[in-house]
C-alpha positions as CSV (number, residue, x, y, z in Angstrom):
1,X,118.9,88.3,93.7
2,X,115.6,86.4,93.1
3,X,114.2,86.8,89.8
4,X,110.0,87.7,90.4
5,X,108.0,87.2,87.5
6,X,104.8,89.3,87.9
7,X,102.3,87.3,85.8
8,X,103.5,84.3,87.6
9,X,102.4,85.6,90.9
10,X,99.0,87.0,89.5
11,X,98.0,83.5,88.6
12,X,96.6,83.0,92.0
13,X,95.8,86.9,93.0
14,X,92.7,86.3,94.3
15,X,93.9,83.5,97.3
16,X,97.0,85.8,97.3
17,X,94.9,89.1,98.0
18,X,92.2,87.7,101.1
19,X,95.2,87.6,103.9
20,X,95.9,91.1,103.0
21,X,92.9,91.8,103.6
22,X,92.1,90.3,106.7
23,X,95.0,91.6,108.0
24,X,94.4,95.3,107.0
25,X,90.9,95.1,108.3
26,X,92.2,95.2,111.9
27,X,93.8,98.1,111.4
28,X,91.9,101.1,113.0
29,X,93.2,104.2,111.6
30,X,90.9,106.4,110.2
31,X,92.7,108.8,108.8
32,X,96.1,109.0,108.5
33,X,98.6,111.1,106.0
34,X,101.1,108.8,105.1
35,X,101.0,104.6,104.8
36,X,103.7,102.6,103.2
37,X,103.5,99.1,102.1
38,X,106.6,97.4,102.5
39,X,107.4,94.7,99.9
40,X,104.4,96.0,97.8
41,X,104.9,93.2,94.9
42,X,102.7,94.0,91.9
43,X,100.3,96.5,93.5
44,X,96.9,96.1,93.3
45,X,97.0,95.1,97.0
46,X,98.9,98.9,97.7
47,X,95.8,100.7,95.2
48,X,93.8,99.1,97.8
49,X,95.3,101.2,100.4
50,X,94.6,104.4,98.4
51,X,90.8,103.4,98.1
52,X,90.6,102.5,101.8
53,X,92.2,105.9,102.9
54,X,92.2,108.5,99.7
55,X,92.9,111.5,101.7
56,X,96.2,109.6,102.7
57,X,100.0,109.6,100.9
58,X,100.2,106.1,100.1
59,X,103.6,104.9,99.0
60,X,104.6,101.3,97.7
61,X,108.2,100.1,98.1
62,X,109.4,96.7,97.1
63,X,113.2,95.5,95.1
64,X,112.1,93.9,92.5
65,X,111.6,96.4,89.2
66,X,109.4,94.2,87.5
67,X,107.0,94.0,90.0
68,X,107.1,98.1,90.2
69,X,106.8,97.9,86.5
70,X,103.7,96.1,86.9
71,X,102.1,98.5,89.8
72,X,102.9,101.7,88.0
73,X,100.8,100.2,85.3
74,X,97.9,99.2,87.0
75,X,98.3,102.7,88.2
76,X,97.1,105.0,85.7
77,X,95.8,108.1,87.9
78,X,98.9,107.6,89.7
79,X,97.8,107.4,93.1
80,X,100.7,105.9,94.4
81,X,104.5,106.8,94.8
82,X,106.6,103.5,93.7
83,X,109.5,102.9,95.2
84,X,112.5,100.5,94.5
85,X,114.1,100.1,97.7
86,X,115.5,96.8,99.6
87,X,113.2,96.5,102.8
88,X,116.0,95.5,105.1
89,X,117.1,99.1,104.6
90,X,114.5,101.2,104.6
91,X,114.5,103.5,107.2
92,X,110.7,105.4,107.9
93,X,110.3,108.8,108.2
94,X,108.8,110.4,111.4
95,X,105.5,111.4,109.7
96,X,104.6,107.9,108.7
97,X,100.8,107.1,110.2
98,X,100.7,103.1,109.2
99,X,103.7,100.5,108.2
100,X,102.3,97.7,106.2
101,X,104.0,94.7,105.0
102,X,102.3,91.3,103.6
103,X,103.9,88.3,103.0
104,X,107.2,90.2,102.7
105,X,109.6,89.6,106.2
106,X,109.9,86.1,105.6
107,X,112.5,87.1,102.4
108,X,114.4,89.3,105.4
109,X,116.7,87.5,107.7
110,X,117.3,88.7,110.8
111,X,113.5,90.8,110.5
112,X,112.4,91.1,113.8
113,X,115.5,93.5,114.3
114,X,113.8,95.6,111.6
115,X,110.2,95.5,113.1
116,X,111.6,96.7,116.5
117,X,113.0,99.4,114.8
118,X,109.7,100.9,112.7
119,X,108.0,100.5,115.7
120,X,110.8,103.0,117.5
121,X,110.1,105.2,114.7
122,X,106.5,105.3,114.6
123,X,104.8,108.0,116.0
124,X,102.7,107.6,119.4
125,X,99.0,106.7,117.7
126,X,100.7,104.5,114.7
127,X,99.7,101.6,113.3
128,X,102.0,98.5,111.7
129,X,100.0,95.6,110.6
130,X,102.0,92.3,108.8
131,X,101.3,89.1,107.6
132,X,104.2,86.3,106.8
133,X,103.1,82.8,105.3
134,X,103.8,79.9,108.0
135,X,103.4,77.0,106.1
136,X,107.8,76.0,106.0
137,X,106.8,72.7,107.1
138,X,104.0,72.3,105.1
139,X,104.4,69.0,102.0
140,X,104.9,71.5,99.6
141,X,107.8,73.0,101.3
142,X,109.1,69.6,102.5
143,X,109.3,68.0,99.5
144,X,111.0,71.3,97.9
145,X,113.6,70.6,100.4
146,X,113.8,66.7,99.6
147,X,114.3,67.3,95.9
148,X,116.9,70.0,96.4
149,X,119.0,67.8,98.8
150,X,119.1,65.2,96.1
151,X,120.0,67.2,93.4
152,X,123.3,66.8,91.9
153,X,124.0,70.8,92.8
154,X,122.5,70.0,96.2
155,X,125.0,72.5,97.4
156,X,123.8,75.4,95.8
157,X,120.1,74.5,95.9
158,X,120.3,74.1,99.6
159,X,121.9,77.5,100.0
160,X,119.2,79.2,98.5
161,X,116.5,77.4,100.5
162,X,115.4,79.1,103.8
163,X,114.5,76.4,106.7
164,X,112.7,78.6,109.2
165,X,112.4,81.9,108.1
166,X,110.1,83.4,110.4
167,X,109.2,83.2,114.3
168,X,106.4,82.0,116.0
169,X,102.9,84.4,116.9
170,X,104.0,84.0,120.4
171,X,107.6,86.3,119.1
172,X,105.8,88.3,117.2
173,X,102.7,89.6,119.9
174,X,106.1,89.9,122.4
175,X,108.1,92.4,119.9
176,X,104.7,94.4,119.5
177,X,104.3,94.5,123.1
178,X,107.1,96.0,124.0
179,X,105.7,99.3,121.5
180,X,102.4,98.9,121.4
181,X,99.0,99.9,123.8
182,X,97.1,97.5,121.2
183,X,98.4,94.0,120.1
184,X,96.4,91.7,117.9
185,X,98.2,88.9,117.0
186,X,96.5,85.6,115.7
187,X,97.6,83.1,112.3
188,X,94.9,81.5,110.2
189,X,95.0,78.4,108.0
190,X,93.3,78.5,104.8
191,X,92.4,75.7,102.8
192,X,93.2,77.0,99.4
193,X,91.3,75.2,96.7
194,X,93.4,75.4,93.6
195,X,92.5,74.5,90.1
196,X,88.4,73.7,90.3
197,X,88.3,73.0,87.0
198,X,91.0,71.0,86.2
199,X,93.0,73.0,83.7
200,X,96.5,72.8,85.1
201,X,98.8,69.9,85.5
202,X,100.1,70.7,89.1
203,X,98.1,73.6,90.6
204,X,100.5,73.4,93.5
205,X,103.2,74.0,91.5
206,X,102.3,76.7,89.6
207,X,101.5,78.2,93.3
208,X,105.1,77.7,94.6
209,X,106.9,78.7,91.2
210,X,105.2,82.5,92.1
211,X,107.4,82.4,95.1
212,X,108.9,79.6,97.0
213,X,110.5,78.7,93.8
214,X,112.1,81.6,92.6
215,X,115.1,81.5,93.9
216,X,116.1,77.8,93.6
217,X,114.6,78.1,89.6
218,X,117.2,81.0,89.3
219,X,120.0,78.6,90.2
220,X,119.8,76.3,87.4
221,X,119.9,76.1,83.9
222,X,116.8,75.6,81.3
223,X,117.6,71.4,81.0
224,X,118.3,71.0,85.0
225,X,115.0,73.3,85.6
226,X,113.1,70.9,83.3
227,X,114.2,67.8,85.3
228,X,113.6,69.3,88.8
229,X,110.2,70.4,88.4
230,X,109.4,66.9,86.6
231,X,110.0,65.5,90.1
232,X,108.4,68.1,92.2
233,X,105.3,67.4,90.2
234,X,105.6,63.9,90.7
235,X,105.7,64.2,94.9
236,X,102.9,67.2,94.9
237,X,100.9,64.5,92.7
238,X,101.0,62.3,95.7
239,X,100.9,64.5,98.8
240,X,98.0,66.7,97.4
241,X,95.6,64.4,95.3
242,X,93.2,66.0,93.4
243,X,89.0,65.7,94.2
244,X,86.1,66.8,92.8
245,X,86.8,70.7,94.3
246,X,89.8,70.8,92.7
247,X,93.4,70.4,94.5
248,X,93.1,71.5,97.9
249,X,96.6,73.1,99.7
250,X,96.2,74.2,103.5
251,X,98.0,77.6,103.8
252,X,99.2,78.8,107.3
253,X,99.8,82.5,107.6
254,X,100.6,84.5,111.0
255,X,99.4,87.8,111.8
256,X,100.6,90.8,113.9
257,X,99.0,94.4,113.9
258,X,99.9,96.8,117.0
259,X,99.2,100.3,117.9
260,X,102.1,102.5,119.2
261,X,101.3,103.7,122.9
């Protein structure tokens, strides 16, 4: 299980928050009852939900306790439920209005056997909006991959790296389709800036050790850890220079919202 460190992941909430909410601003309901956010990480993005729609039960589920930990404390009117639950078996009640997930389905393999099956359970008039990152073959993630495959416990790195972990817009816009009157499916690439003013050694990897990291970090041991970043920092150094802006990281992410008809 991978080990999510909540203050590691804040470090970059701001670049982390704006494709959550891009994606939730193409979501037309106006009022619904009851929203879930699936994979709802730390929560400030899920408290966003209750001040979008405060008539509506909002709910937060996600496996990690630390992150829950985290989102019941931002939470101190308690305006969401938190809920520790593994996505890949959370089944949705029939009174569920909106499914949300962000950056979440590219942790579940085998997901778009899940998303076929919320959209069966959503009512006629629902709404399910995500958002997955589609950047796997991206420097960052490439050289990740490199690094691992030369370690001397290659075989255990590799088995916690994922290759392709989600599908393209084109699968995504056809699995809606087959629910959904409404399908809006479209991927942006931002150009993250990171670091403007210079105060970190690698930017980039202090983004990846908030996710893509975690579970190869988990594998090894403090000395081994120490060693493997060294040379990740060494490659990022080269394939994202730094300029006057600060270190700038292109960031694909897909996007897929439909309305059940």
């Amino acid at each position: 299980m991978t080990t999510w460190d909540p203050q590691q992941y804040e470090r970059f909430s701001d670049l982390r928050s704006r494709p959550f909410g891009d994606l939730v601003a193409r979501v037309g309901a106006e009022r619904p009852s009851v929203v879930v956010d699936l994979g709802c990480g730390n929560g400030p993005l899920t408290l966003g939900l209750a001040d979008r729609w405060p008539g509506a039960s909002i709910t937060g589920v996600d496996s990690s306790e630390a992150m829950l930990e985290r989102a019941r404390s931002l939470d101190a009117d308690g305006r969401v439920r938190w809920v520790r639950h593994d996505v890949s078996t959370w089944t949705p009640s029939e009174d569920i209005d909106v499914i949300v997930t962000n950056a979440t389905l590219q942790w579940v393999p085998g997901h778009v056997a899940l998303i076929e099956r919320w959209l069966r359970a959503l009512p006629t008039g629902g709404w399910f909006a995500m958002q997955v990152p589609g950047n796997f073959d991206a420097p960052s993630h490439r050289i990740i991959r490199e690094v691992a495959h030369e370690h001397r416990r290659a075989a255990e790195l590799t088995g916690a790296l994922r290759e392709s972990p989600v599908e393209t817009p084109e699968r995504y816009a056809g699995v809606l389709a087959q629910a959904c009157d409404h399908v809006d499916v479209w991927e942006t690439t931002y150009l993250q800036l990171l670091d403007p003013h210079g105060e970190q050694r690698s930017p980039v990897l202090e983004w990846v050790k908030g996710t893509a990291l975690r579970p190869l970090l988990d594998v090894l041991d403090d000395a081994e850890r120490e060693g493997f970043l060294a040379e990740l920092v060494s490659r990022f150094d080269a394939a994202y220079p730094r300029a006057a802006y600060g270190v700038a990281m292109p960031f694909r992410r897909i996007f897929a919202v439909g309305r059940k008809g």
